[in-house]
Each structure stands twice: as structure tokens, then as C-alpha cells.
C-alpha positions in Angstrom: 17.1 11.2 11.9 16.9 9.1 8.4 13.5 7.4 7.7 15.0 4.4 7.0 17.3 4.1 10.6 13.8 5.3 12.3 11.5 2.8 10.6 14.5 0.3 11.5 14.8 1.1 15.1 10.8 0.9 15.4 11.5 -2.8 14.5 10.3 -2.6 10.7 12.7 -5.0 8.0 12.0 -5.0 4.8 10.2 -7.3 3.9 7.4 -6.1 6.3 6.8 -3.2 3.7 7.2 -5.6 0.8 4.2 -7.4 2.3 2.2 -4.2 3.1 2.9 -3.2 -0.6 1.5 -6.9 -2.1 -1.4 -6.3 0.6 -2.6 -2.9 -1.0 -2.0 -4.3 -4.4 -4.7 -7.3 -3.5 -7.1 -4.5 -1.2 -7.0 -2.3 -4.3 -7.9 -5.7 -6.5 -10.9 -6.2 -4.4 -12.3 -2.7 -3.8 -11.7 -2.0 -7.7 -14.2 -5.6 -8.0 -16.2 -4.2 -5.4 -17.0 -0.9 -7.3 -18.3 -3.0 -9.7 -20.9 -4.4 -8.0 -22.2 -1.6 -6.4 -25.3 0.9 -8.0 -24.4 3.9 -9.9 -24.7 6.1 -7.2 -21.8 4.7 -5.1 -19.6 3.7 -8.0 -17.7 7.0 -8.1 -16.9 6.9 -4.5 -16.1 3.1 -4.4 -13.6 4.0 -7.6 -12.1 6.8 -5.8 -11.4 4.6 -3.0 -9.9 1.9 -5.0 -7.6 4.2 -6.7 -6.2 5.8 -3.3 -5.1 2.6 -2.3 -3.4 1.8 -5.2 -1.1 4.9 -4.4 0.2 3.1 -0.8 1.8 -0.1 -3.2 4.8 2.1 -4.9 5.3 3.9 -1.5 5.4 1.2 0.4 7.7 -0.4 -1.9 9.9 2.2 -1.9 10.5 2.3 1.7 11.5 -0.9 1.7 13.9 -0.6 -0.4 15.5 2.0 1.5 15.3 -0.5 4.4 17.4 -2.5 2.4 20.1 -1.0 3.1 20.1 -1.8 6.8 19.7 -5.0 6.3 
């Protein structure tokens, strides 16, 4: 089965995954700010983490896209 008829039958529109993708862009906003803050030690790690989320926002987005379709 298609990804996109799957995540629709699950109950997801659009515009869910447009809001997830926003969300990660603010969570990787913070944690980036956060890695600031913290001592050297944890910086890397903190970084790492900040970066990782930033890779959910074009995925996300892309998803719903494909949604789009369905709509």
C-alpha cells in the first residue's frame, strides 16, 4: 500500500505534518539556544541533538505534501 493512502487511512491530513514540520523547526530553535547555554562538555552532544531534529522538518514536509494529494 502507498504511504500517502496509509498515513490517510490512519486519519493524518496534511496539515497535521505541516504542523509537525513548523514544530521541529521551533524544537530545533530551542535545543540549538539550549546548546548554547550549556558547559563545554555537553555542547557537542546538545549540537548533535539540535541538528537531528532539524532533519524531521523537510521530511515531515514532504509527507505532507504527498498527502496533498488526497485531499
Amino acid at each position: 500500500m502507498e504511504t500517502g493512502r496509509l498515513l490517510r487511512k490512519v486519519g493524518l491530513r496534511s496539515w497535521h505534518l505541516e504542523a509537525a514540520a513548523w514544530g521541529s523547526i521551533g524544537l530545533c530553535v530551542a535545543l540549538w539556544s539550549r546548546a548554547a547555554s550549556v558547559d563545554q562538555d555537553e555542547r557537542g552532544n546538545a549540537e548533535r541533538r539540535a541538528l537531528f531534529v532539524s532533519m524531521w522538518a523537510p521530511t515531515l514536509w514532504l509527507m505532507s505534501q504527498s498527502l496533498r494529494e488526497f485531499d
